[in-house]
C-alpha positions as a Markdown table, in Angstrom:
| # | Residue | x | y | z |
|---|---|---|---|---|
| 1 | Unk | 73.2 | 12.0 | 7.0 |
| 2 | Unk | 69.3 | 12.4 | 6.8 |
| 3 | Unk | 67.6 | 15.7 | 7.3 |
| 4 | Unk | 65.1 | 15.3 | 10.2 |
| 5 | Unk | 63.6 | 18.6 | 9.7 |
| 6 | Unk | 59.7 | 18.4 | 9.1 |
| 7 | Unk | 59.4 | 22.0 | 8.1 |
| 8 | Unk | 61.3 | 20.7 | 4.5 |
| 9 | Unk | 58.5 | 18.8 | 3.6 |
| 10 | Unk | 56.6 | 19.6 | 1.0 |
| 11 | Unk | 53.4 | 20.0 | 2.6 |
| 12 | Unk | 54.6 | 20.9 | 6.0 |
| 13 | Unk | 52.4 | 24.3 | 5.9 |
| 14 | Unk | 49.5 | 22.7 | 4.6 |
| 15 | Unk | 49.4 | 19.8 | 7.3 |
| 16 | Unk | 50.1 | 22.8 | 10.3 |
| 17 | Unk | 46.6 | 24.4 | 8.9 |
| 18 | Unk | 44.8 | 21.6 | 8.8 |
| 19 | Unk | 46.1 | 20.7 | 12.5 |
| 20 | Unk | 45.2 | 23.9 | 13.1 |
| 21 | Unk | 41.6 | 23.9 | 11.6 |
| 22 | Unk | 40.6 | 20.9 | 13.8 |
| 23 | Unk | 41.9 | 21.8 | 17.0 |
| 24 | Unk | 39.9 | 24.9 | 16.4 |
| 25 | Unk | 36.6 | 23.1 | 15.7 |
| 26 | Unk | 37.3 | 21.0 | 18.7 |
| 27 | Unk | 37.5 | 23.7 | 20.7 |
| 28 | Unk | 34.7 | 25.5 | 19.0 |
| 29 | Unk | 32.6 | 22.0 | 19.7 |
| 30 | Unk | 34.1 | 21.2 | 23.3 |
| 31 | Unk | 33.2 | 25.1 | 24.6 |
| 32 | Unk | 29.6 | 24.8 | 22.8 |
| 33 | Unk | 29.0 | 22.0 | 24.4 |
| 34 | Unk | 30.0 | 23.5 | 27.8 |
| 35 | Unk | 28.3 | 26.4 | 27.6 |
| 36 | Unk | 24.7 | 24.9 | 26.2 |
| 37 | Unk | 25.2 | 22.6 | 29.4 |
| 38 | Unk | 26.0 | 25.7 | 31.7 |
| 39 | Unk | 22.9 | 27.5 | 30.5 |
| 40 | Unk | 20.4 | 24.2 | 30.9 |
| 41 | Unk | 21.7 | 24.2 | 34.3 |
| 42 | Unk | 20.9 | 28.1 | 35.2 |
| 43 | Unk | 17.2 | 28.1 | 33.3 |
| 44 | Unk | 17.1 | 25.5 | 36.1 |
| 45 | Unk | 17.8 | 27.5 | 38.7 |
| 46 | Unk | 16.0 | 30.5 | 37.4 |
| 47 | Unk | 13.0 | 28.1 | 36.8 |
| 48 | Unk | 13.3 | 27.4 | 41.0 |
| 49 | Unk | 13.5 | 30.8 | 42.1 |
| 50 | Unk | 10.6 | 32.0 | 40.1 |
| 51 | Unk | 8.5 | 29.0 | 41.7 |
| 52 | Unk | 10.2 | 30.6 | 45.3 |
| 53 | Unk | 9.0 | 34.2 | 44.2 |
| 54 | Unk | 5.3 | 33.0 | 43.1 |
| 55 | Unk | 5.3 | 31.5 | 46.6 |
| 56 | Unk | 6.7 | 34.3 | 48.2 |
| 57 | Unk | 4.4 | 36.5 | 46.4 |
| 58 | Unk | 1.3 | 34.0 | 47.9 |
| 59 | Unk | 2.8 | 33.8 | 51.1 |
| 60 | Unk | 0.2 | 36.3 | 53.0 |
| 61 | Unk | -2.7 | 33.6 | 52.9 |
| 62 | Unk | -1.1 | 32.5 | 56.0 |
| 63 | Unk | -4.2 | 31.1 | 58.3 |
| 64 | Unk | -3.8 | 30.4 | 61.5 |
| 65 | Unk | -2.2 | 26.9 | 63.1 |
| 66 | Unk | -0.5 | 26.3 | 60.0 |
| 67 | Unk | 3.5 | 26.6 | 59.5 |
| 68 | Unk | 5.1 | 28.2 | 56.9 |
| 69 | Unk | 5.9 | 25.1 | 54.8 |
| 70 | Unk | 2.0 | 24.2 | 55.0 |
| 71 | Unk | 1.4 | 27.6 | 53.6 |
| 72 | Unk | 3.6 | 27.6 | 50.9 |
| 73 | Unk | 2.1 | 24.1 | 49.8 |
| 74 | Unk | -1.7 | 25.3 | 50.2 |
| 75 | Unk | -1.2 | 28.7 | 48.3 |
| 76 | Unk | 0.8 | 26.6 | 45.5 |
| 77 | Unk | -1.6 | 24.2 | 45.5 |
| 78 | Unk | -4.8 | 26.8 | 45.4 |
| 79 | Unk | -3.4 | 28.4 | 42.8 |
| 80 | Unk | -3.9 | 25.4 | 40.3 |
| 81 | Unk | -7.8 | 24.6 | 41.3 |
| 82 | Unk | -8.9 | 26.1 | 38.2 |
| 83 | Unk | -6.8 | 23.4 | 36.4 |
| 84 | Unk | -10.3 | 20.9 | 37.8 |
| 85 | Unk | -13.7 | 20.8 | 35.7 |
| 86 | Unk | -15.9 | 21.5 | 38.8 |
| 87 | Unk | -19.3 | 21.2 | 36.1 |
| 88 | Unk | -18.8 | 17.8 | 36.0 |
| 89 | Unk | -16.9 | 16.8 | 39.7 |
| 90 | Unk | -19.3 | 19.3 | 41.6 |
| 91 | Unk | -19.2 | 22.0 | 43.3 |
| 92 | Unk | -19.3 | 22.5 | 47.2 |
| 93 | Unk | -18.3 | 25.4 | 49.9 |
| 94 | Unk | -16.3 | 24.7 | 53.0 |
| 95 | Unk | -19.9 | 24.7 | 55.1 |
| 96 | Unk | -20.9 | 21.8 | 53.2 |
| 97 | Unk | -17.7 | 20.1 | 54.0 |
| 98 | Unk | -17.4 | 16.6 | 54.9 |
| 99 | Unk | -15.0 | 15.2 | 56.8 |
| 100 | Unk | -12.7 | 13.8 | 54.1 |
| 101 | Unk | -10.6 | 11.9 | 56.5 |
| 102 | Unk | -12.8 | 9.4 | 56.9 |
| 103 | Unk | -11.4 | 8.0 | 53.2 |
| 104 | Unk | -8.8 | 6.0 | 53.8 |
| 105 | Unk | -5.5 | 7.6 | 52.9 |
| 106 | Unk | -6.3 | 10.8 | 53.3 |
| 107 | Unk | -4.9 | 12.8 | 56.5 |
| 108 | Unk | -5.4 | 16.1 | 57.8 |
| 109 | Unk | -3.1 | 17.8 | 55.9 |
| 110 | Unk | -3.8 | 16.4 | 53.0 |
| 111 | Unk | -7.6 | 17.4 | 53.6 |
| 112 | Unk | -6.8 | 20.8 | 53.7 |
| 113 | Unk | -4.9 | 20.3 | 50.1 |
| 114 | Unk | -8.5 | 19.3 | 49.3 |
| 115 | Unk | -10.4 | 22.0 | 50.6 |
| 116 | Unk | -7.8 | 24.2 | 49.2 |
| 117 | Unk | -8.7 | 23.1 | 45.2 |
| 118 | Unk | -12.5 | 23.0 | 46.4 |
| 119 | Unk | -13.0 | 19.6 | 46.7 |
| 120 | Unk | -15.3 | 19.3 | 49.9 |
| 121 | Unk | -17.4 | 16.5 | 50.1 |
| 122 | Unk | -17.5 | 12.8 | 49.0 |
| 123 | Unk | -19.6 | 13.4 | 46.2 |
| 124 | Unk | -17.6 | 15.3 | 44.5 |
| 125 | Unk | -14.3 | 12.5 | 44.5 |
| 126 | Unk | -17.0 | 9.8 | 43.7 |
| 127 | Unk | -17.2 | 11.7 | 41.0 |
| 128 | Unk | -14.0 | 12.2 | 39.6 |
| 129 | Unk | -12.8 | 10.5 | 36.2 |
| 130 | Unk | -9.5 | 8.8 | 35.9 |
| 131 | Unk | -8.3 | 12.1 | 34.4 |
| 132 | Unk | -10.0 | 14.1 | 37.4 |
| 133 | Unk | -7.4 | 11.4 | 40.1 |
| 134 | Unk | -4.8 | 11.9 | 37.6 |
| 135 | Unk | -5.2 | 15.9 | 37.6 |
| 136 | Unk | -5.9 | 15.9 | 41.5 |
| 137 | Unk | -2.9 | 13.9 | 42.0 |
| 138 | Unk | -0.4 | 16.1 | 40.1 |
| 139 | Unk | -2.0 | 19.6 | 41.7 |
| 140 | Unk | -2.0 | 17.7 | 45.3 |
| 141 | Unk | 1.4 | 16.7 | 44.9 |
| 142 | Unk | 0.6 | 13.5 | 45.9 |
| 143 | Unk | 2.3 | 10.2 | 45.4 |
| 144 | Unk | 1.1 | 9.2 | 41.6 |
| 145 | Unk | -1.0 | 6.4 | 41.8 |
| 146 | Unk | -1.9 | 6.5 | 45.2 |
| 147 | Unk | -5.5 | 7.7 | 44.4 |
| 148 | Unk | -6.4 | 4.7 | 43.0 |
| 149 | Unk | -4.4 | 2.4 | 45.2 |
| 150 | Unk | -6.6 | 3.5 | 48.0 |
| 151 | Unk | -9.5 | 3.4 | 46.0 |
| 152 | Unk | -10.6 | 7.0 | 47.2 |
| 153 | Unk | -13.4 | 7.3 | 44.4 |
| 154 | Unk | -15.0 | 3.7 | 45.7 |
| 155 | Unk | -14.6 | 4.5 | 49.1 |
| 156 | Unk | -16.1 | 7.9 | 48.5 |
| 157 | Unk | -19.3 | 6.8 | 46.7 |
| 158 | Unk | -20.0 | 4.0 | 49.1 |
| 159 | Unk | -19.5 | 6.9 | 52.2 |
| 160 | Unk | -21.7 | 9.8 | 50.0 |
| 161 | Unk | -25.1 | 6.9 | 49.6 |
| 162 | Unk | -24.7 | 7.2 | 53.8 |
């Protein structure tokens, strides 16, 4: 009655190729896409574990009364205090100190992030611009925006005219 048989059309072959051709540029497409996604995810990872070696590397700045954790944090966080311009905020040595606390916001362990970038007194964060809290905030790892929040530079000047 009818031939069924779809290899006796004309153009059988040709429509086989083409099938062909675009299952293997959707595989082509489908693997390059899997593997560029693969390889964002391990210059992730490879990005982490250099930040773990740097610390590790750091790690025998440990002083005393301080856990691990805390010196992991202060030797990452020293490490960027060249990132400040101290010709214009100040400069100040630890026996010049003052006792940073006193500014609302700012805790003892967050004072020794301080010290660890040189910052030492309270006329040095009176003078910091908005790109010095900015800056501070992003080497101190501290919540963004809290600087100003709390009004440290304010709060500093009025305690640096005592």
């Amino acid at each position: 009655m009818f031939d069924m048989n779809p290899l006796n059309l004309p153009d059988a072959q040709l429509q086989q190729l083409i099938m062909l051709f675009v299952a293997g540029m959707l595989g082509f497409i489908i693997g390059y896409m899997s593997r560029q996604g693969i390889i964002r995810q391990l210059e992730g990872d490879l990005a982490s574990t250099e930040r773990a070696v740097d610390d590790c590397l750091r790690m025998p700045v440990v002083s005393a009364g301080l856990s691990t954790e805390e010196s992991l944090v202060l030797n990452r966080v020293r490490a960027r205090a060249g990132e400040l311009n101290f010709s214009r905020i100040g400069i100040a040595t630890a026996a010049q100190a003052d006792d940073l606390k006193v500014i609302v916001g700012v805790g003892p362990f967050l004072e020794k992030k301080l010290h660890a970038i040189g910052i030492y007194t309270f006329r040095q964060i009176a003078n910091f611009t908005p790109e010095d809290v900015e800056k501070v905030n992003d080497i101190i790892e501290f919540f963004p925006g809290r600087i100003e929040r709390d009004n440290w530079v304010g709060q500093a000047a009025e305690l640096a005219k005592k």
